[in-house]
N, C-alpha and C positions, 0 to 999 in steps of 0.2 A: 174117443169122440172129439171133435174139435172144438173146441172152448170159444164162442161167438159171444163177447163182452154185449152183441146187440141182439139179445133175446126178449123174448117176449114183457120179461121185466123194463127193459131199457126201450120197449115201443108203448107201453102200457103210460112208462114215465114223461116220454116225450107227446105222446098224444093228449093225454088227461090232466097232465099237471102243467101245462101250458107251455111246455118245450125250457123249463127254468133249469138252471144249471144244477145237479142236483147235489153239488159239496161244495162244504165252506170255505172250504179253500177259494174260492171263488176274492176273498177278502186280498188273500196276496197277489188273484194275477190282478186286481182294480188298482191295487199302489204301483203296479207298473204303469196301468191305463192313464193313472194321476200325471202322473210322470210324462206319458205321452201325449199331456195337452189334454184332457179326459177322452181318448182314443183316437182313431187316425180315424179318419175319411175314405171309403172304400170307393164311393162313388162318384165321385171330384175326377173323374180320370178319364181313359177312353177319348175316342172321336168327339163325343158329344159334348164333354169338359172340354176338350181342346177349341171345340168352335164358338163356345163361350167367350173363353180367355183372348181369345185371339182378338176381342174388341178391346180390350182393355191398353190403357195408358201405357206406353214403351217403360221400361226398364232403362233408365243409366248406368250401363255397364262399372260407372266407379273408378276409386282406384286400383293398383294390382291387386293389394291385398288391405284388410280389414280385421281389426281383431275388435270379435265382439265377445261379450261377455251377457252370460245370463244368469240371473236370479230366481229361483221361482222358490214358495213357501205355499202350503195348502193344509189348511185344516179343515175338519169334518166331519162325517160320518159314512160309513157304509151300512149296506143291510140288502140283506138275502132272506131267499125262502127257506124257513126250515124242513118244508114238507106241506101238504094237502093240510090245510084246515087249520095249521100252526101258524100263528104272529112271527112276523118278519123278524129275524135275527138282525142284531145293531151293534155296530162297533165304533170306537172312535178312530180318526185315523190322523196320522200328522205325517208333513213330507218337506223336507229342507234340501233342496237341490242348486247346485251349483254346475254351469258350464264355463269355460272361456278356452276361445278357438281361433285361430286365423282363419281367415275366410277369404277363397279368388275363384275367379270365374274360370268355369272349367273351359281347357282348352278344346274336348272332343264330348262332344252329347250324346247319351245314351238311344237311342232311335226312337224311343217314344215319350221324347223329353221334349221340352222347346228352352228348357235352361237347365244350365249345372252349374253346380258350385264345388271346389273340392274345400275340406276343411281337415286342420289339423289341432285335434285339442292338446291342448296343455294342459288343462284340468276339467275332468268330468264325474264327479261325484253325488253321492245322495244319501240321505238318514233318511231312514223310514218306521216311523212306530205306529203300529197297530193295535189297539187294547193295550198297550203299554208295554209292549214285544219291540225292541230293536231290532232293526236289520241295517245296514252300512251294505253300499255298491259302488263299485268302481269302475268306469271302461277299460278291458284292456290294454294292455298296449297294442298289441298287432290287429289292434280297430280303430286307433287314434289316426290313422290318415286316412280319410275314406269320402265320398262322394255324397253329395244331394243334388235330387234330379227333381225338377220340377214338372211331374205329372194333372195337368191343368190348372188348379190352384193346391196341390195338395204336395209338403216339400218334402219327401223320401228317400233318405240316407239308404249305401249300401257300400259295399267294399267293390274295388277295380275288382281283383282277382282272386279273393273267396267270399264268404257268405257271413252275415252276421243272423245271431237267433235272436226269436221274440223278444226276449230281454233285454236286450242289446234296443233293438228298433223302439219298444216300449221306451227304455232309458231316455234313448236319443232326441225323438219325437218332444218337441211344447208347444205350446200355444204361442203365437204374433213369430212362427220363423223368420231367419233374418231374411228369408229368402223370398217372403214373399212383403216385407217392411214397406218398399217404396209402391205397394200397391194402395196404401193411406192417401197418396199426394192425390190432389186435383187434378183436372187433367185439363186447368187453364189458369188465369191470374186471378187473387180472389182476394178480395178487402178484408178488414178485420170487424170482426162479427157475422160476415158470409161462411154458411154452410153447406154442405156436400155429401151426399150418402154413398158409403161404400157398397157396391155388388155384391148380391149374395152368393156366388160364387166364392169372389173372395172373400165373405166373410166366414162361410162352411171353412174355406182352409185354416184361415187367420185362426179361429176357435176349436179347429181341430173333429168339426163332427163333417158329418155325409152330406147335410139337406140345410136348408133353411126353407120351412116351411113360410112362419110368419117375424116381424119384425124387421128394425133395421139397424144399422150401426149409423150415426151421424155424426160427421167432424166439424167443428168451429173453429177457426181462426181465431186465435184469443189476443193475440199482440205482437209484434216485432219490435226488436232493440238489441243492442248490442253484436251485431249478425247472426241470429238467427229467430224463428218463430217459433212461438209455442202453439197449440193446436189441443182442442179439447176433445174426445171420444165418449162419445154413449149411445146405448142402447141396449133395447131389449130384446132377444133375437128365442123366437122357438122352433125347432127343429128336430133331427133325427139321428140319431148315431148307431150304430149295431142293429138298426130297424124297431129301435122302444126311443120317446120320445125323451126330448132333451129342453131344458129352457136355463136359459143362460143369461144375465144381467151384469153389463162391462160400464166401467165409469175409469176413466185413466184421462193421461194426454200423451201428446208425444213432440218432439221438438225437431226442425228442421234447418241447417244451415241456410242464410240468405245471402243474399250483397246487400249492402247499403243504398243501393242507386236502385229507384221502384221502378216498375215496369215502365217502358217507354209512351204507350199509349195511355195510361193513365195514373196520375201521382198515388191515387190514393189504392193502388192494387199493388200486389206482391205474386211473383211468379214462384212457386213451389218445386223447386227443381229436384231436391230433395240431394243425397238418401240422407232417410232419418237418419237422427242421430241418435236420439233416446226413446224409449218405451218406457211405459210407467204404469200398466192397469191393476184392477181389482175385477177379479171374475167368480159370481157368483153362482153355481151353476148345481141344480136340481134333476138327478136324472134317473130311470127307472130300470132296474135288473132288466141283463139281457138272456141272449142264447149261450154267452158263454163268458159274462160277469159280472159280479157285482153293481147294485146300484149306487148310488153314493148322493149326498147333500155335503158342497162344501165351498168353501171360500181359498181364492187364490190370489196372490199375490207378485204379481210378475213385471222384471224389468229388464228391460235389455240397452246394453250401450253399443256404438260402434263407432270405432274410431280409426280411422285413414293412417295406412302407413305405410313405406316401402319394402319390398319383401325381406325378411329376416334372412340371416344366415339360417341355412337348413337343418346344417348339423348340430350347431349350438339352438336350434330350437327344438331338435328330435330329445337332444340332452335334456334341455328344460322338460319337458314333457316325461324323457323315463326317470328324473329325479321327481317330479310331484309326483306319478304313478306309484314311485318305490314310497315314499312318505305317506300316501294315504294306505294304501295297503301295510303298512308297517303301523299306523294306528287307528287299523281295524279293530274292534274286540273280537277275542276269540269266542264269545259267544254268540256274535251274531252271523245270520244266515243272509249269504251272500244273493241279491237277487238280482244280480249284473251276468256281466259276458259269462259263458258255459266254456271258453277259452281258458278262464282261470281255476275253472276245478283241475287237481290233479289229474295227468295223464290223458288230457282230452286233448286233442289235435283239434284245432279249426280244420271243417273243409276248402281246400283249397279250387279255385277253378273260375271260369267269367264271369264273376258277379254281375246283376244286373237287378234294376228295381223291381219292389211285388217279391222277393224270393225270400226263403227266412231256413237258415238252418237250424236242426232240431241233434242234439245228442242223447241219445238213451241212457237214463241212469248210469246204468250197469256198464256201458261202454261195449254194450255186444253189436249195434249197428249205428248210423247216423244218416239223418237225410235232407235234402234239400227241398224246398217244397213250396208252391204255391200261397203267397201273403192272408189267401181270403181263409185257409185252414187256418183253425185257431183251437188252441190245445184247454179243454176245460177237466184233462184228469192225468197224471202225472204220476207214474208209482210205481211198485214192484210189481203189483199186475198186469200193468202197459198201458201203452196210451191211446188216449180216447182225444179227436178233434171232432169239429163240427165244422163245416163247409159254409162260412156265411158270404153271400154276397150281395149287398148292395141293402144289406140289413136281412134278406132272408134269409131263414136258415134251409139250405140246399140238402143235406147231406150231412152222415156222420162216419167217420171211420174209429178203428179198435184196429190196433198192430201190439202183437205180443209175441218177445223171443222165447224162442220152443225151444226143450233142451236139445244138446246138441245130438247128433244121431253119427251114427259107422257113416264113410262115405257113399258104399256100396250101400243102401237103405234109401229111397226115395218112396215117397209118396204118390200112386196111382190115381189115375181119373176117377176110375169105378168106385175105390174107396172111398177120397175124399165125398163124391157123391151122395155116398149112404151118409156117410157121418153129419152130415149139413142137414141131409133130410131129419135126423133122429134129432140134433138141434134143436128143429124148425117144426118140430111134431106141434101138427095142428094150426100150423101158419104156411106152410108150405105146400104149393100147387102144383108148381113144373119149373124143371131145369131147363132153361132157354139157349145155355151155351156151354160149354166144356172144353177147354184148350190146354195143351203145354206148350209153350216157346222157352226163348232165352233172352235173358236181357245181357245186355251189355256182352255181348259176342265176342269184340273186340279187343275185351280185357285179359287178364292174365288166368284171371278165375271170375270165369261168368257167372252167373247167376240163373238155374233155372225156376219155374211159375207155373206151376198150375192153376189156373183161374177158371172159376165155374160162377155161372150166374143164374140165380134162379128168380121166381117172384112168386107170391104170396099173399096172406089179408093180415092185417093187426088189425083191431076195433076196428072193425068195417072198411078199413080202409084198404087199397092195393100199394102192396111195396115192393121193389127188389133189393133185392141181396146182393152184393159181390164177393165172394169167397178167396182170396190168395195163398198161396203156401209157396213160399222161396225156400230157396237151400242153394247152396253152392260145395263145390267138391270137396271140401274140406269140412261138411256135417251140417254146417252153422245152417240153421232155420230160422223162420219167423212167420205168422201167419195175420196176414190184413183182413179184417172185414168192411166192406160200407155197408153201411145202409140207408136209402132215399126211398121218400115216397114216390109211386109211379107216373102221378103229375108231374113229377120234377127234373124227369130222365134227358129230356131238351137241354136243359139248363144247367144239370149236372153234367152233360157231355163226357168228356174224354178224363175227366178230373181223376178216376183212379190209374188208368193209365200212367197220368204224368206223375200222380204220387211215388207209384211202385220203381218207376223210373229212377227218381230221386234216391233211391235207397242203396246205400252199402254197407256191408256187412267189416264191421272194426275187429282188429286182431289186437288182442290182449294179454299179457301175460296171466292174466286172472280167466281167462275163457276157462269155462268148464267142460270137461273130460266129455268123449261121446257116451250118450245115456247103453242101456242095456236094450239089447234087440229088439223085446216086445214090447220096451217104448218107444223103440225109435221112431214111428212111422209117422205118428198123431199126436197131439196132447189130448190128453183126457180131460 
């Protein structure tokens, strides 16, 4: 019978218990979220953020190159649901992270950019204690040269020519990116003690959430001397991230190089031409469990420098960069659990190929397949059973997928329409109405070993409700299996679109010296 991680349990959980993540684990993917500025912005993007942005105050392109340097520290709490009727589970959490990167304007834009930046870290690290659990992460090396594309206010690191995973983007991601810095300036000459509210456009990016519902950020002019200005920042900004509400309380300043000679038309103004120079806030920020993590209470601490310089030697900076990489990995402890690039577990290859923003690669435990995949999938179960993402976009949760490697089977053993058919019904007993589609194709045709799909769609009711199903089963000539499920409600089928498509797409199948042997004939067909 086919093992559908999304059965009646897994509809019962998502409809009744409020769609909440339903493991604690949830605590580790939030120390990445911390990390990421308390999560990215999904909805900052599109046409619609781009005709936003597009009123805002020009950007000066700068010097070549910039090496900026970030600080961030964050203590707090997490807390999740333990279950139906149970008090919220609470942990403390702490995060001490360090960046420092050159930074230039990218020569070539991504097509649905309107800026890039390429950067190269010399140092990218983080401690991270949990309940009093160590974890140490490091960036890779073969991710320290990599891209940010500015998708309307929201700033989106990726690799030219392969893929970075969640963890990596988590890492990368903080709050006040350099990239989006000189959106603080005025957009005229402004005295000392004149104020200026920044856009909630950019403020959603600057703080890293989706929305700004209510609130504002406000800048003051606080003094000029010695060539440059100092500038004061607050506010109180509530909003949305993940689609659970977010409230956030910023008090910092930040500092602006000037000339000494004030503006021509009046002594007593000052022309902000910028780029900052310094960042300095305090972010306190109160947010509520989502579809796929952890809520958290916590204070942050973040500053960022950037300082003008001509571009370095390349190779004596790539040096720089693999000597700090070899040195913080060299005072790792070996007890702790690494929650950076999936690069530097043993024997994992990065996938290689056109990087481009929105993309996120994922590797399987076990090393039996690996895939690329669409930014808004986001993985809440992670194990030997397989993995479970949830489909969020723009805070709702669209969609869930279950992909688990089946043993391996003879190559001559493929799995039939008719069969798989029944097995899904037996599933689905008592949820299940009609099979709406039935197909086998090939993916990837043009490879060496393609990949063939059976995919069957059917729909059904959970608690009152109408859902479909989507059923996959891959194999390619050489045995190797694996079987996708989604599941969405049938409201959602518009909006869900083509999204399993493109996931299955993503997917290949990894050759390992550890692969295991083809299972016995009367397993081969199906998992049970």
């Amino acid at each position: 019978m086919i093992k559908t991680s999304l059965s009646r349990e897994m509809a019962c959980l998502w409809l009744v218990a409020g769609q909440q993540r339903q493991h604690f684990n949830a605590f580790v993917a939030a120390s990445g979220i911390l990390l990421a500025g308390f999560n990215c912005g999904c909805c900052v993007q599109g046409q619609e953020a781009d005709a936003e942005s597009a009123t805002l105050a020009p950007v000066d392109a700068g010097p070549l190159e910039q090496r900026v340097r970030v600080k961030l520290d964050v203590s707090g709490e997490l807390f999740a649901s333990a279950g139906r009727g149970e008090e919220s589970v609470r942990q403390p959490i702490e995060v001490s992270a360090r960046f420092d990167f050159m930074e230039s304007k990218a020569q070539e834009l991504p097509a649905v950019a309107r800026e890039a930046a390429t950067r190269r870290y010399l140092d990218a690290t983080a401690e991270i204690r949990v309940d009093g659990k160590v974890s140490r992460t490091v960036l890779a090396n073969d991710a320290r040269m990599l891209m940010v594309a500015r998708l309307g206010t929201t700033a989106v690191p990726f690799l030219a020519e392969a893929f970075l995973s969640r963890d990596e983007l988590d890492f990368l991601e903080t709050p006040f990116d350099s990239l989006l810095l000189d959106e603080l300036l005025p957009k005229g000459p402004v005295a000392v003690g004149e104020s200026w509210q920044i856009s909630g456009d950019v403020t959603a990016g600057l703080l890293a959430i989706d929305t700004v519902e209510n609130g504002v950020l406000e800048a003051t002019l606080k003094e000029t001397g010695d060539g440059r200005a100092q500038i004061s920042l607050a506010g109180i900004v509530d909003g949305a991230a993940d689609g659970v509400p977010t409230h956030v309380v910023v008090e910092g300043t930040f500092t602006v190089p000037v000339s000494d000679v004030a503006d021509s038309e009046s002594l007593n103004r000052t022309h902000l031409a910028g780029p900052v120079a310094t960042v300095s806030v305090v972010l306190r920020e109160r947010r509520q469990a989502s579809h796929v993590a952890a809520g958290f209470e916590v204070e942050a601490r973040l500053s960022v420098s950037r300082t003008s310089q001509l571009p370095a030697n390349t190779s004596q900076s790539d040096a720089a960069a693999d000597s700090v990489a070899n040195e913080v990995v060299t005072a790792q402890e070996s007890q702790s659990e690494s929650l950076g690039s999936q690069a530097t577990q043993e024997k994992v290859v990065r996938r290689q190929g056109v990087g481009q923003p929105e993309t996120v690669w994922h590797s399987d435990q076990a090393g039996r397949y690996d895939l690329v995949h669409d930014q808004r999938w986001r993985i809440v179960e992670d194990g030997p059973s397989g993995l479970v993402m949830r489909l969020i976009d723009c805070g709702a949760l669209v969609g869930q997928c279950s992909i688990t490697a089946l043993p391996r089977a003879d190559a001559d053993v493929t799995p039939a329409i008719a069969e798989v058919q029944r097995d899904i019904q037996r599933s689905l007993a008592g949820q299940f109405r009609a099979v709406q589609e039935a197909t086998e194709t090939t993916l990837h045709s043009t490879a060496t070993d393609p990949i063939k799909m059976v995919r069957v769609v059917s729909d059904g009711t959970a608690e009152n409700l109408s859902f479909r199903w989507i059923h996959c089963i891959l194999w390619d000539t050489q045995g190797r299996r694996v079987s996708i499920t989604f599941m969405l409600e049938a409201s959602m089928q518009k909006r869900f679109g083509v999204a399993d498509r493109e996931l299955v797409e993503g997917l290949r199948f990894v050759t390992t010296d550890s692969a295991s042997k083809p299972a016995a004939a009367k397993e081969a067909r199906l998992p049970r």
